[in-house]
VEXBA-304074 format. One record per residue (C-alpha): x, y, z; residue in one letter. Coordinates in steps of 0.1 Angstrom, whole numbers, plus 2048, in hexadecimal, padded with zeros to 3 digits. Each point is the difference from the previous one (the first is absolute). Last residue first. Layout:
N
XYZA...
***
This chain:
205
5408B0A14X8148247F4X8228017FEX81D80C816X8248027EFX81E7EA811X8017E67EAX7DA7FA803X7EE80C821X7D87FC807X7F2819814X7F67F7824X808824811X8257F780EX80E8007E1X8177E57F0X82080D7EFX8157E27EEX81D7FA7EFX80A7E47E9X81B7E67FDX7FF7E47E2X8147E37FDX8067F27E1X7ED7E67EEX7FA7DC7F6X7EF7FB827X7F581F810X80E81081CX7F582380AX80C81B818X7ED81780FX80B81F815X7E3813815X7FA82580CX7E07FD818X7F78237FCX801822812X7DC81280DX8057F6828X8287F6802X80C824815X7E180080CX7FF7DB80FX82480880DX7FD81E80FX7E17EF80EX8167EA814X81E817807X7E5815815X7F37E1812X8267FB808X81E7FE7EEX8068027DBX8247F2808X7F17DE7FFX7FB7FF7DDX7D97FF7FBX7F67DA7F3X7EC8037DFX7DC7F7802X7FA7DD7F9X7F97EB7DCX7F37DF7FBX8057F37DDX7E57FD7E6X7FC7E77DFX7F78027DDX7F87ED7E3X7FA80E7DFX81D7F17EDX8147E681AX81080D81EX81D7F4814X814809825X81C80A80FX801807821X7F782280CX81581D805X80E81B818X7E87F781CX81780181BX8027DF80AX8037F27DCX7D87FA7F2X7F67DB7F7X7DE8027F5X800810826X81E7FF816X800826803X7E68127EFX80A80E7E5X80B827805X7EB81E7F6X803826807X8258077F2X8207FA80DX8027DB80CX81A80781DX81C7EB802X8188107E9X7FE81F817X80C7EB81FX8217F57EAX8088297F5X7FF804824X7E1816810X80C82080EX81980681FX81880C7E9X7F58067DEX8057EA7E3X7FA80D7E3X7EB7F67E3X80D7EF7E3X7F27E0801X7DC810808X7EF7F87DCX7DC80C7FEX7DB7F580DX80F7DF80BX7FA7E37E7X7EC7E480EX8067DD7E9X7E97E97EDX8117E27EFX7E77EC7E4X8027E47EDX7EF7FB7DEX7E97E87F3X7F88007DDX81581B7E8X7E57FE7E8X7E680B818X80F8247FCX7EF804819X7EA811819X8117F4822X7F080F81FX80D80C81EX7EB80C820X81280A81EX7E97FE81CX80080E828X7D88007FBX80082080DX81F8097EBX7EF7F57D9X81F8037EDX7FC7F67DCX81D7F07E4X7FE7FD7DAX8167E67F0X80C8057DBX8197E37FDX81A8127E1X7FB7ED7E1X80481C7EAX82080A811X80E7DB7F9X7F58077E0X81381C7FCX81E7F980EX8047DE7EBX7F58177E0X82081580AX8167E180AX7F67F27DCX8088267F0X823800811X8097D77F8X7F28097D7X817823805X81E7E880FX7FF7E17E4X7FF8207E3X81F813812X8157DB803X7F27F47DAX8128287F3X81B7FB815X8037DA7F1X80180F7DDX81781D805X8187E580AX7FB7E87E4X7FC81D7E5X820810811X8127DA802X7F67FD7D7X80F8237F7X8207F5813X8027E17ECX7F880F7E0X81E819809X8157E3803X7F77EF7E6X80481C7E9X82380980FX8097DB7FCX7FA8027D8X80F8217F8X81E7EE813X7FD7E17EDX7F37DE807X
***
């Protein structure tokens, strides 16, 4: 083979590796917009099938009311309920000869707690056992009066406390389990007045 000859083969050669390498970035960008719009329609769907549960506090009954209205595709689902405090204290100070930052985490903040040992509430009424609803169904869970902190002394630190929790709502996390599916976690603020609550928004019966 000649020189004229080697110099075509070679450049052929190089042109060849380009088209091979520009090939496989072009397969590697098409292979990661098909994974981005799969995880997209993923996202969505899972969205779409988001539990829609609607919740009701009836306090002189000492109910909390939680239905499941579908989708029914997703079947049964699994349910955590959990009391939120009315806002994040993490970051509050400590003062000296206040309440620790451990004696503030203790306190359900917020006018409704479940009732201790009941449908298998924690001690201090944080959250609920878990437990599963089917389309339609529905199911209540006993519900007490928030404990006062024990630095609201007195009568007087009694009905502090009642005012201070008389028109707020029952603030709630849920998280839901469904089999096939991710986990979905959505928040919750139930009135006092008997409304029904979904995701957080009050709606009519």
């Amino acid at each position: 083979m000649g020189s004229a000859d080697t110099v075509i083969a070679a450049v052929a050669a190089g042109l060849s590796g380009v088209a091979a390498v520009a090939s496989w970035r072009s397969s590697a960008q098409a292979n990661a917009t098909a994974e981005a719009v799969a995880r997209i329609e993923r996202d969505r769907w899972h969205l779409d099938l988001t539990p829609q549960l609607r919740l009701k506090l009836e306090p002189q009954g000492g109910m909390l009311y939680v239905r499941f209205e579908g989708p029914a595709s997703l079947g049964r689902i699994t349910v955590q309920l959990t009391v939120r405090d009315d806002r994040d204290r993490v970051r509050d100070p400590v003062l000296a000869g206040g309440p620790t930052a451990e004696e503030r985490a203790e306190v359900v903040w917020g006018p409704y707690r479940f009732r201790p040992g009941v449908d298998g509430a924690d001690q201090l009424g944080r959250s609920v056992t878990l437990f599963t609803l089917e389309a339609d169904d529905r199911t209540r869970l006993a519900v007490d009066e928030s404990l006062r902190p024990r630095w609201y002394e007195g009568t007087g630190g009694e009905e502090q406390w009642r005012q201070q929790n008389r028109t707020k709502r029952m603030r709630l996390w849920a998280d839901y389990t469904a089999a096939g599916h991710k986990p979905w976690k959505l928040s919750f603020e139930v009135p006092q007045d008997g409304i029904w609550a979904r995701t957080g928004q009050p709606v009519g019966t």
